[in-house]
C-alpha positions as CSV (number, residue, x, y, z in Angstrom):
1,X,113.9,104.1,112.9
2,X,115.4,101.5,110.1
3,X,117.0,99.3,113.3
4,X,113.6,99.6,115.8
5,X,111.1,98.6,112.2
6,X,114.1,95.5,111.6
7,X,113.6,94.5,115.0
8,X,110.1,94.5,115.4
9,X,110.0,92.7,111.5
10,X,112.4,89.5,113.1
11,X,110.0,89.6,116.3
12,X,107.3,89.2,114.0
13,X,108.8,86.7,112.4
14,X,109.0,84.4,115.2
15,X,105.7,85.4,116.4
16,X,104.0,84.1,113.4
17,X,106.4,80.9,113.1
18,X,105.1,80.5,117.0
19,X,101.4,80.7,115.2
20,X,100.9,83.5,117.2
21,X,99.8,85.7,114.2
22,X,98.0,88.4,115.8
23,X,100.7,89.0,117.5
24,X,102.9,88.6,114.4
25,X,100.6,90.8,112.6
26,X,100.8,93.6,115.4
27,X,104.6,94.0,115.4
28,X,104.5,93.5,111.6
29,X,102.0,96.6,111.4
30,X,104.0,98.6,113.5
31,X,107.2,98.6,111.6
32,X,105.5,99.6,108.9
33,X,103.9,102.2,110.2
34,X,107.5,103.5,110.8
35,X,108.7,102.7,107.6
36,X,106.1,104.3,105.6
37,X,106.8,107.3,107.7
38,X,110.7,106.9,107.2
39,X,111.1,105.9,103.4
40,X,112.9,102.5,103.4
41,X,111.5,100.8,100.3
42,X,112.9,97.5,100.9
43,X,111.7,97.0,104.1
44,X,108.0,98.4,103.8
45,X,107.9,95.9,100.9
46,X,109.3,92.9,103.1
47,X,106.7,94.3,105.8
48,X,103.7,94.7,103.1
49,X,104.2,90.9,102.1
50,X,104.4,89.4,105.7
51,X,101.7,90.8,106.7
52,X,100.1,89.4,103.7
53,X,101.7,86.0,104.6
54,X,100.5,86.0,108.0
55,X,96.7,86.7,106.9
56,X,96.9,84.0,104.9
57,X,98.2,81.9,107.4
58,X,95.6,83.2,110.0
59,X,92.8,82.5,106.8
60,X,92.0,85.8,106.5
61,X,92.6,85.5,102.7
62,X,90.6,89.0,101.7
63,X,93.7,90.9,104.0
64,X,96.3,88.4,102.7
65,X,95.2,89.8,99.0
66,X,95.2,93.2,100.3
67,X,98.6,92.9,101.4
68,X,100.2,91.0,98.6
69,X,99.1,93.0,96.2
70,X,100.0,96.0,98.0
71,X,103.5,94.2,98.3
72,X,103.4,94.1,94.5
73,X,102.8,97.1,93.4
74,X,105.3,98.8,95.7
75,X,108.2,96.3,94.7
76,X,107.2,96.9,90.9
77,X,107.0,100.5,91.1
78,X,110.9,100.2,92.6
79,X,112.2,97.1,90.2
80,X,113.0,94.9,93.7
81,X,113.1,91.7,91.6
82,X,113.5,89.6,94.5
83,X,110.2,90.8,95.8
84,X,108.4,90.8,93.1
85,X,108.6,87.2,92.5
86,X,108.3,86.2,95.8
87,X,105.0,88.1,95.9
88,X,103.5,87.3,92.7
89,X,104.3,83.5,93.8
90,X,101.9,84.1,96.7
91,X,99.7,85.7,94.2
92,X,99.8,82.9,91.7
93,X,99.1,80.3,94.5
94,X,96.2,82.9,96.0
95,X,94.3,82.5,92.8
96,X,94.8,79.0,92.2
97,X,93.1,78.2,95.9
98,X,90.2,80.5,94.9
99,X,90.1,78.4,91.3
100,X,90.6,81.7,89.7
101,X,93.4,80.0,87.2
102,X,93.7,82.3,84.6
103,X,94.5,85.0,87.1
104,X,97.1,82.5,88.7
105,X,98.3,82.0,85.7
106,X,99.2,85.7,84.8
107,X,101.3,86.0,88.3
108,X,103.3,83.2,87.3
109,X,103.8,84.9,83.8
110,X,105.1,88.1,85.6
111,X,107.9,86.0,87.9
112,X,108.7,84.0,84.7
113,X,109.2,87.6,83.1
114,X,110.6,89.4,86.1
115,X,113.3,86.2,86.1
């Protein structure tokens, strides 16, 4: 299951590097339908956050939220430094395009921290 979701995760990748993000999002969705089903952490985070990526790439910034912070949580709750501030950067520069700077400005306070 861990091989098939890392596969479908790099085909993603290139999808949405291609700009084909629905199809990005599709194969990212997939995986982590797996992953959630098969308990690797790691990679349901990695799946959470491009998924958020690619909805904000796509401009659907209501899903990107969704998935970021869904990204967050998951990599809090399980101390993955490395994806907590790579998250809560996207979080930081969410807010600061919606002008909600004081909210920006607490996800840069918790990479800050988490360094």
């Amino acid at each position: 299951a861990e091989k098939i979701s890392l596969a479908k995760l790099c085909i993603g990748n290139v999808l949405e590097r291609k700009g084909e993000y629905d199809n990005a999002i599709e194969k990212y969705s997939a995986a982590l339908s797996v992953l959630q089903e098969s308990n690797h952490i790691e990679l349901e985070i990695q799946a959470l956050y491009n998924l958020g990526h690619t909805y904000s790439m796509k401009g659907n910034l209501p899903l990107s939220l969704k998935y970021y912070l869904a990204s967050s949580d998951l990599a809090m709750s399980h101390n993955n430094i490395k994806l907590i501030v790579e998250t809560d950067l996207q979080l930081a520069e969410y807010f600061r395009r919606s002008e909600n700077y004081q909210k920006s400005i607490e996800y840069l306070g918790r990479v800050r921290t988490s360094l």
